[in-house]
N, C-alpha and C positions, 0 to 999 in steps of 0.2 A: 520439555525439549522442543527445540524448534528446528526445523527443517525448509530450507528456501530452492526450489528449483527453478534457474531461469531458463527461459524458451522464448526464439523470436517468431513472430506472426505476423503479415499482413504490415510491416512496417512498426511493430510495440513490441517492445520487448515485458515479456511478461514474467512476473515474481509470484512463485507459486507458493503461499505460506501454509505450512502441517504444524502442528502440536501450539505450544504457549508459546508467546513476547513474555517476559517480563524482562528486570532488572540484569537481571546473569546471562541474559545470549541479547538483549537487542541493540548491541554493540554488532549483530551477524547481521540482523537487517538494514543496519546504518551502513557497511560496509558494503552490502550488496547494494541499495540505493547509490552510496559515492561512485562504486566502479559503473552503476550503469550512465550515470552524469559524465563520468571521467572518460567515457566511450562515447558520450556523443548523444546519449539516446536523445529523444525531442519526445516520447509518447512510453510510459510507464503506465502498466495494465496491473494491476497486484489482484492477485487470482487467491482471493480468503476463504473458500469452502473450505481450506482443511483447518482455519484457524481455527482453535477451540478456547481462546483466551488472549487477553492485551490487557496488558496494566498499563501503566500511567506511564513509564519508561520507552513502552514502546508506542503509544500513543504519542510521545515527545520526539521520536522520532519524524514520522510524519509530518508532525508539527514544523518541525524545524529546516524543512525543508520547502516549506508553503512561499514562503518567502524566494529564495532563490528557484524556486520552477518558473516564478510568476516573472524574475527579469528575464532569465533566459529561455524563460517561450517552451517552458518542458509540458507537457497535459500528464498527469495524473488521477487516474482512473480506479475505485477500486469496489469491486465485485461481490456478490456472492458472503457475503457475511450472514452471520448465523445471528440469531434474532437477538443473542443474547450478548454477543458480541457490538452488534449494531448500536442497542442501548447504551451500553458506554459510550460508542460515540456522538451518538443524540443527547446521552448527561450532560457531556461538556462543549456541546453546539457545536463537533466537528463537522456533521452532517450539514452543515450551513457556510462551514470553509471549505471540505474538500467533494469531489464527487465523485458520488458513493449512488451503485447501480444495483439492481434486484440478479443479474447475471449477465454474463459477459456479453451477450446479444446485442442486450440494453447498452452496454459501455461503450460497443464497435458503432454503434446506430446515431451516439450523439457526438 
């Protein structure tokens, strides 16, 4: 089950992810990422200490948005991953497309 709570801060609106991404709800997260684009955001904070799992589905989420933040000047930040979460992203050398901080301090500071 996945669970997404947003909250704005300091000018970022931020995506607070609980339980799994996979295949069957990260169609929740893709829809939360549209609506914060369709709003305007410029600074997406994705706040993953509750993540506890991302399969490939939702790892393509992500993905698929790399592209269009980078024309329209959006920063995407993402936080607080769990070591074993993190590895996934380091398998498939996301950690080298997206940026990915030890905690949110770290994410506000750069």
């Amino acid at each position: 089950m996945l669970t997404i709570e947003i909250q704005k801060e300091n000018g970022y609106d931020i995506l607070l992810l609980s339980g799994e991404v996979d295949a069957s709800n990260s169609v929740i997260l893709d829809e939360a990422i549209t609506n914060l684009v369709n709003d305007g955001s410029k600074a997406i904070l994705v706040d993953a200490a509750g993540l506890e799992y991302i399969s490939s589905a939702g790892l393509g989420v992500f993905m698929s948005y790399l592209e269009d933040f980078q024309e329209k000047n959006i920063g995407l930040k993402i936080y607080s991953l769990s070591e074993r979460v993190f590895e996934v992203f380091k398998i498939l050398g996301l950690d080298q497309l997206m940026h990915i901080y030890p905690d949110k301090e770290s994410a506000l500071l750069s």
